[in-house]
PATIKE-687181 format. One record per residue (C-alpha): chain; x, y, z. Coordinates in Angstrom, 1 decimal, padded with zeros to 4 digits. Example, Ala and Ser with C-alpha at 12.3 -4.5 7.8 and 13.67 -1.06 7.14 Angstrom:
REC:cadena:xx:yy:zz
REC:A:012.3:-004.5:007.8
REC:A:013.7:-001.1:007.1
//
This chain:
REC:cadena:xx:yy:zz
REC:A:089.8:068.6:020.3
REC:A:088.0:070.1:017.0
REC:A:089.8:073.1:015.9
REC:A:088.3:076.7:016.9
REC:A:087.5:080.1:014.7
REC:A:087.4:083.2:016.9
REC:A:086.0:086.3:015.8
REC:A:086.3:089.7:017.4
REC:A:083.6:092.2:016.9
REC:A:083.0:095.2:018.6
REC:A:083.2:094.1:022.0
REC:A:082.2:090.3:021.7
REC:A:083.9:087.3:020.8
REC:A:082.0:084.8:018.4
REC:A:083.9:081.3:019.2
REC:A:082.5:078.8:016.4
REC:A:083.8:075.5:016.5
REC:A:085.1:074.2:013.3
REC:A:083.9:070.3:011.6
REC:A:086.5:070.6:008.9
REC:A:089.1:073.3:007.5
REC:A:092.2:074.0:004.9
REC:A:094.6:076.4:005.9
REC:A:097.8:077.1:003.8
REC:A:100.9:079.2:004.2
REC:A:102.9:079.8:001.0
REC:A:106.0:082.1:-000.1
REC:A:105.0:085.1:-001.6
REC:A:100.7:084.8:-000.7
REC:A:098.7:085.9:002.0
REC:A:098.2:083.1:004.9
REC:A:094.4:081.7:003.6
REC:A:091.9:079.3:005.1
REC:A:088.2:078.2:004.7
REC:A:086.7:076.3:007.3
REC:A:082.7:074.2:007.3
REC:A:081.0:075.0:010.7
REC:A:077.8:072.6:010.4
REC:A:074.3:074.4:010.0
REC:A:072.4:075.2:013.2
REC:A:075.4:077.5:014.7
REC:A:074.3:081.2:014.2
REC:A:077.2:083.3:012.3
REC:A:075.9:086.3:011.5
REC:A:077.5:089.4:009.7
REC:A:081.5:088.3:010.0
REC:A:083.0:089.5:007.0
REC:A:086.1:092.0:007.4
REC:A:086.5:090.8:011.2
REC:A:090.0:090.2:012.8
REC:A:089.7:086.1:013.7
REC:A:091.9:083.6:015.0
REC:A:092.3:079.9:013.6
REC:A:093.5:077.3:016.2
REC:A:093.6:073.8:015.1
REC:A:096.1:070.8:016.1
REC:A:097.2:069.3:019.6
REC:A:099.7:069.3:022.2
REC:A:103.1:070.7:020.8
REC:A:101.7:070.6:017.2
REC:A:098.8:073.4:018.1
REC:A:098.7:076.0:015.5
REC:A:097.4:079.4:014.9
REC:A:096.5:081.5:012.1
REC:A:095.6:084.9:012.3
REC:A:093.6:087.1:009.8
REC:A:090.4:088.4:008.9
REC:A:087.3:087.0:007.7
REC:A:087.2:087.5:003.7
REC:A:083.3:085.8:002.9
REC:A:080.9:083.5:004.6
REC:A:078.5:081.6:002.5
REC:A:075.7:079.7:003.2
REC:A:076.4:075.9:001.8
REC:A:073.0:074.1:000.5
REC:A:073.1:070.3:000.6
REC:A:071.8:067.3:002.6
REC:A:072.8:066.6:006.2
REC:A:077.1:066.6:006.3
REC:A:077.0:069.2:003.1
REC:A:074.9:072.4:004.6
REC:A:076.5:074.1:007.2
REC:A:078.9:077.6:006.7
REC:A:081.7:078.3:004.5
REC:A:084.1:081.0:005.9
REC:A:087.1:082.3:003.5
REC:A:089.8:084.0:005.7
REC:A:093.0:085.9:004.8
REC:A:095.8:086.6:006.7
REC:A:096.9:089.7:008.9
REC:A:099.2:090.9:005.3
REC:A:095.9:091.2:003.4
REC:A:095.3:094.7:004.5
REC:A:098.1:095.5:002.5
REC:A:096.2:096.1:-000.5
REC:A:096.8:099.4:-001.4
REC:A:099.7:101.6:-002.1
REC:A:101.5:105.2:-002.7
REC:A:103.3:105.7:-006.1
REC:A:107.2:106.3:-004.8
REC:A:110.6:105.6:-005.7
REC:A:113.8:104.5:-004.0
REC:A:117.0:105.5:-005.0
REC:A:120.2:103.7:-004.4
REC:A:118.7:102.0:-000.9
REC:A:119.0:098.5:000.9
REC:A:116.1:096.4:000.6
REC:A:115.7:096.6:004.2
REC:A:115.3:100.5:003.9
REC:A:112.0:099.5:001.3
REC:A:110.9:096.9:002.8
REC:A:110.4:099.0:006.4
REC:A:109.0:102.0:004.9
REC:A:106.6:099.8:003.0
REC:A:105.5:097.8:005.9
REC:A:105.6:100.6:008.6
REC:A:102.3:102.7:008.3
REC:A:100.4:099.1:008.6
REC:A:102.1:098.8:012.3
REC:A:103.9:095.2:010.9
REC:A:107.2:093.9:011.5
REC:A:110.0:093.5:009.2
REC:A:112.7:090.8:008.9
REC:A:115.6:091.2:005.9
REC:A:118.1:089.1:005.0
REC:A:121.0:091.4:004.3
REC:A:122.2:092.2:000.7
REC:A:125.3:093.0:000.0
REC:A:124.3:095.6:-002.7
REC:A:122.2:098.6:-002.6
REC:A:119.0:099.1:-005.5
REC:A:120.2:102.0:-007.2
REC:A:116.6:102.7:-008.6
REC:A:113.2:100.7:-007.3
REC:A:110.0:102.2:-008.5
REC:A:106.6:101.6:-007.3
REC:A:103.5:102.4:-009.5
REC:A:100.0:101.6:-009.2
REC:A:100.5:098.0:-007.7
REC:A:099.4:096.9:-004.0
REC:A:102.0:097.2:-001.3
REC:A:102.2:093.4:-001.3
REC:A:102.4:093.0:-004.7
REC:A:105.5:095.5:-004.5
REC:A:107.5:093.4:-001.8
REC:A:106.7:090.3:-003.5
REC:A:109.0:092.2:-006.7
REC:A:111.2:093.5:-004.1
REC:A:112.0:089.9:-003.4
REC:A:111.9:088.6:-007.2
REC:A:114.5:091.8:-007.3
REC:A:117.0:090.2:-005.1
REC:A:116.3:086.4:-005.3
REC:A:114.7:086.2:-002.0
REC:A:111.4:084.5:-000.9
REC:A:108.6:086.5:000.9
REC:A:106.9:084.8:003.6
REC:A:104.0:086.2:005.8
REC:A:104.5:085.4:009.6
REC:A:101.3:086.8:011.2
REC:A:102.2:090.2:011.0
REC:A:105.5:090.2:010.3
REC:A:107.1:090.3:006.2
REC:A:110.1:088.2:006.0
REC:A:112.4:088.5:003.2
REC:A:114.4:085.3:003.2
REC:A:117.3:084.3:001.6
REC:A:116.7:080.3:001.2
REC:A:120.8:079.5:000.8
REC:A:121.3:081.8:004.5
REC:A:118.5:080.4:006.0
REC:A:119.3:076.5:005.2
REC:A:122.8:077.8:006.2
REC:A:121.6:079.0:009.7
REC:A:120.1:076.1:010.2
REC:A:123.4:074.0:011.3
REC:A:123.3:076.5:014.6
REC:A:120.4:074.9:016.1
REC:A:118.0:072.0:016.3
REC:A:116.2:071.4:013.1
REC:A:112.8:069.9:012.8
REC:A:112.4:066.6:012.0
REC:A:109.3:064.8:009.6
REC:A:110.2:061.3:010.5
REC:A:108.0:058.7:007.8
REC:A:106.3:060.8:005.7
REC:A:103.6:059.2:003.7
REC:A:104.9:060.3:000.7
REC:A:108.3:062.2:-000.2
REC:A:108.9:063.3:-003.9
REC:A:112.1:064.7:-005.1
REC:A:112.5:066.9:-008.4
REC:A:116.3:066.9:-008.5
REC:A:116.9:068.9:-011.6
REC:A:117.5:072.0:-010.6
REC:A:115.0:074.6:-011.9
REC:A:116.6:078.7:-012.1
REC:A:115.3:081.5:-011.2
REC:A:116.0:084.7:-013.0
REC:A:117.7:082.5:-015.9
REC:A:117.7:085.7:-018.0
REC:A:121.1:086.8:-019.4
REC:A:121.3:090.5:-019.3
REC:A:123.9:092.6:-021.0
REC:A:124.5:096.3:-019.1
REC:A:126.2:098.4:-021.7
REC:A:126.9:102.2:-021.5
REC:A:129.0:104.8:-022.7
REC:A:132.3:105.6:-020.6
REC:A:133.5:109.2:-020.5
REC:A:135.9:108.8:-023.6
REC:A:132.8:108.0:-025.5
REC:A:133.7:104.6:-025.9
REC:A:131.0:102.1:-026.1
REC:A:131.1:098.9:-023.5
REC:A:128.9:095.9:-022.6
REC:A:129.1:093.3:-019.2
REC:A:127.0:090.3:-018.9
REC:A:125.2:088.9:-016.1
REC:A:123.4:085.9:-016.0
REC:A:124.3:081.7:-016.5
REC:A:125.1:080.9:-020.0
REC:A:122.4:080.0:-021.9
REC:A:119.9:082.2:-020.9
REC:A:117.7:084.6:-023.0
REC:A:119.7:088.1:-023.3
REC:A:117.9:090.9:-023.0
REC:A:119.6:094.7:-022.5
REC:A:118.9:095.8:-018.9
REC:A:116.7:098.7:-018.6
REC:A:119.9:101.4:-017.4
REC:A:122.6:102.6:-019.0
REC:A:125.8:103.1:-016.9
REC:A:128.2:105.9:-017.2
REC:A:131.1:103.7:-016.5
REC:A:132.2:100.1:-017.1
REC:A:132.6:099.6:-013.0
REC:A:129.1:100.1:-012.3
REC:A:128.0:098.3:-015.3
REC:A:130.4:095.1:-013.8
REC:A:128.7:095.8:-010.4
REC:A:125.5:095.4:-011.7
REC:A:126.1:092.3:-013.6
REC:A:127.5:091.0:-010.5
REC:A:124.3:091.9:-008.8
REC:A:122.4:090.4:-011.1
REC:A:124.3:086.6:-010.6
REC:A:124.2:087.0:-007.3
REC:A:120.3:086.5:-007.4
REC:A:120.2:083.5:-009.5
REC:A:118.8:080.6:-007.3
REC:A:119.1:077.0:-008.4
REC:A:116.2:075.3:-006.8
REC:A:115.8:071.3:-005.8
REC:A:112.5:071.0:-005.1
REC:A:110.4:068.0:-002.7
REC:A:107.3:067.5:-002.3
REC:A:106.0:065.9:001.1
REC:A:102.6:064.5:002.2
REC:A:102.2:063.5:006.3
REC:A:098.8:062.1:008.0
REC:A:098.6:063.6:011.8
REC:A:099.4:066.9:013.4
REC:A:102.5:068.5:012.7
REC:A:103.6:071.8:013.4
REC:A:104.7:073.6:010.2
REC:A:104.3:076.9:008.1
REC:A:105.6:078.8:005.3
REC:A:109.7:080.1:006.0
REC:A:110.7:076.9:008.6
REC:A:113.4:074.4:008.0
REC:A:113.0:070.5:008.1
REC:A:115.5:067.7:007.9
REC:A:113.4:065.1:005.7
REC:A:115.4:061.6:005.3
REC:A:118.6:062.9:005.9
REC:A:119.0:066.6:003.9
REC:A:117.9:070.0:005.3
REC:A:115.1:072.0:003.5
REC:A:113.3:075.1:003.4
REC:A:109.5:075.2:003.3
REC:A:108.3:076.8:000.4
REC:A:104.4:076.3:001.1
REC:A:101.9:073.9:003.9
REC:A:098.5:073.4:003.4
REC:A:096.8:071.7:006.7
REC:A:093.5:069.4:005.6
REC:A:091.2:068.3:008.1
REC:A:088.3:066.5:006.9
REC:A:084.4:066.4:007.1
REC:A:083.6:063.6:010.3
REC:A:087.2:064.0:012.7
REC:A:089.6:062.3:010.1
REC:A:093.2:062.6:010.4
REC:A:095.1:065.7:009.3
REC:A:097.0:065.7:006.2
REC:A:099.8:068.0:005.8
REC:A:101.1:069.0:002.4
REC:A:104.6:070.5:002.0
REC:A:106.2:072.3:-000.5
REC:A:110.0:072.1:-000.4
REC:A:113.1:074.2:-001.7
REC:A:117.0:073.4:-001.6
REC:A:119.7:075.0:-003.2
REC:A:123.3:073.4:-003.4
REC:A:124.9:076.4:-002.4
REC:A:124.5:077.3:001.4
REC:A:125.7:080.6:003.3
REC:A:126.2:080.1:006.7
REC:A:125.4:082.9:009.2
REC:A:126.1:083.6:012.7
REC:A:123.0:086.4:013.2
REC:A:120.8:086.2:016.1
REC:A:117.5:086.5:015.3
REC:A:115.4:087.9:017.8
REC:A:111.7:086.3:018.2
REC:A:109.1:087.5:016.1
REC:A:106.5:089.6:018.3
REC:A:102.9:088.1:019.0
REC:A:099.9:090.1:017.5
REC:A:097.6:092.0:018.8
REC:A:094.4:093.6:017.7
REC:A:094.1:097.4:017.9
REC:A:091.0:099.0:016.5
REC:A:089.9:096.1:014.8
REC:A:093.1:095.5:013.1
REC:A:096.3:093.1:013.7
REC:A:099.4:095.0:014.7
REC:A:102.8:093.9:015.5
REC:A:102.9:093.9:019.7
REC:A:106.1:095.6:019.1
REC:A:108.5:097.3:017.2
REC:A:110.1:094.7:014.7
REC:A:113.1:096.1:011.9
REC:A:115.7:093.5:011.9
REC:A:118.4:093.5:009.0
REC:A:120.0:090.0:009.4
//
């Protein structure tokens, strides 16, 4: 079965079906995808719709929600002139955003108001700490929970319409409570075993205590570039608090790179067992060629040696729905994990 593009308009549905597409999920982007619908299908003016991509088989169907970004007109002979449509995911209308501050809050309490007036779901894994100053400027709303997540040394993944702040080491660690997804015989597997950090700075919080006496803590793995943080502290607790905040960020990353031919059902945020160890998936990009080939699926891996189990139940991520030509969580959706 070829895979489908739906568009909503005002009152119709434009179903298109689709000769060959690309559609990737990664941590910290918008979900993406461009699809060829062959010349001779009438497309008309699409851009800014709400649309659905459905592509794959059987238990391996997916779906991508979004809205068309640009269709253009592709000029070639026979196979090369047909339609090129670039879609973005439901998180794209996030492109705006209010110049506010946050004072000594979770990043659950940010990450809902941010997400809230676009009707969106939320999902946080809990940190132990609270931000005691998080400043937004004149960047998007996205661009401010993808720094939220840098912040805390979490990933950001779009779900539909749902944000997900995730922490990798809980989220491998959850993933001994239930069955984990297998890629049995991928084409290719390759393994970057060095661990690469992330937020390899060393900072140095100083201040000056009461008694006027001057103090310093540092935060960070040895070796690091130090740089003084961008706060003064008033006493050498919260200065030891922060530095403690700050390590508890870094992320040591193993990192895999997979390639599989055939339908497989896989996005940005799951969890995989591949020959033998559990990962997180970083990134997938679905290829479906020109002419009905097979699909290729290329995955982007992360691991970290240190793993936090947890017991949370996650409740299941609400559907979307379209309400006045835009995607909207079908239900309330604030979970602190």
């Amino acid at each position: 079965m070829k895979p489908t593009l739906d568009v909503f308009g005002s009152g119709l549905t434009h179903r298109f079906s689709v000769d060959s597409l690309s559609a990737s999920s990664e941590e910290g982007k918008h979900d993406q995808f461009s699809v060829y619908i062959a010349r001779g299908t009438p497309v008309g003016e699409l851009e800014g719709m709400p649309c659905i991509l459905t592509w794959g088989a059987g238990v391996a169907t997916q779906t991508m929600v979004g809205y068309v970004d640009t269709v253009t007109l592709m000029s070639g002979r026979d196979a090369l002139s047909g339609w090129a449509i670039l879609g973005l995911g439901a998180t794209s209308k996030m492109r705006s955003g209010t110049a506010r501050s946050f004072r000594r809050s979770t990043p659950f309490t940010i990450a809902k108001n941010i997400v809230t007036p676009y009707r969106m779901g939320v999902l946080v894994d809990q940190y132990i700490h609270q931000l005691d100053a998080f400043m937004q400027t004149s960047e998007s709303d996205w661009a401010t929970l993808i720094r939220l997540a840098d912040t805390i040394g979490m990933s950001l993944i779009a779900d539909a319409t749902t944000a997900k702040l995730v922490d990798v080491r809980r989220a491998i660690g959850r993933a001994a409570l239930r069955p984990v997804k297998h890629i049995f015989e991928p084409d290719t597997f390759t393994k970057m075993d060095t661990p690469s950090p992330i937020g390899f700075d060393t900072f140095e919080f100083t201040g000056i205590d009461r008694m006027g006496v001057q103090f310093s803590v540092k935060g960070g793995p040895e070796g690091g570039v130090k740089r003084h943080a961008a706060e003064n502290f008033s006493s050498l607790e919260e200065a030891r608090n922060a530095a403690i905040r700050w390590e508890d960020r870094q992320r040591f990353m193993h990192r895999a790179m997979v390639t599989y031919t055939g339908p497989v059902l896989v996005k940005a945020g799951d969890v995989l067992r591949v020959e033998g160890e559990t990962w997180f998936v970083a990134g997938a990009r679905h290829t479906i060629p020109i002419g009905g080939g097979d699909q290729v699926v290329q995955i982007e891996l992360h691991r970290t040696a240190e793993k936090r189990p947890s017991t949370a139940y996650i409740p299941p991520t609400p559907s979307s729905t379209r309400r006045q030509g835009v995607w909207v969580s079908s239900q309330s959706y604030a979970v602190e994990l």
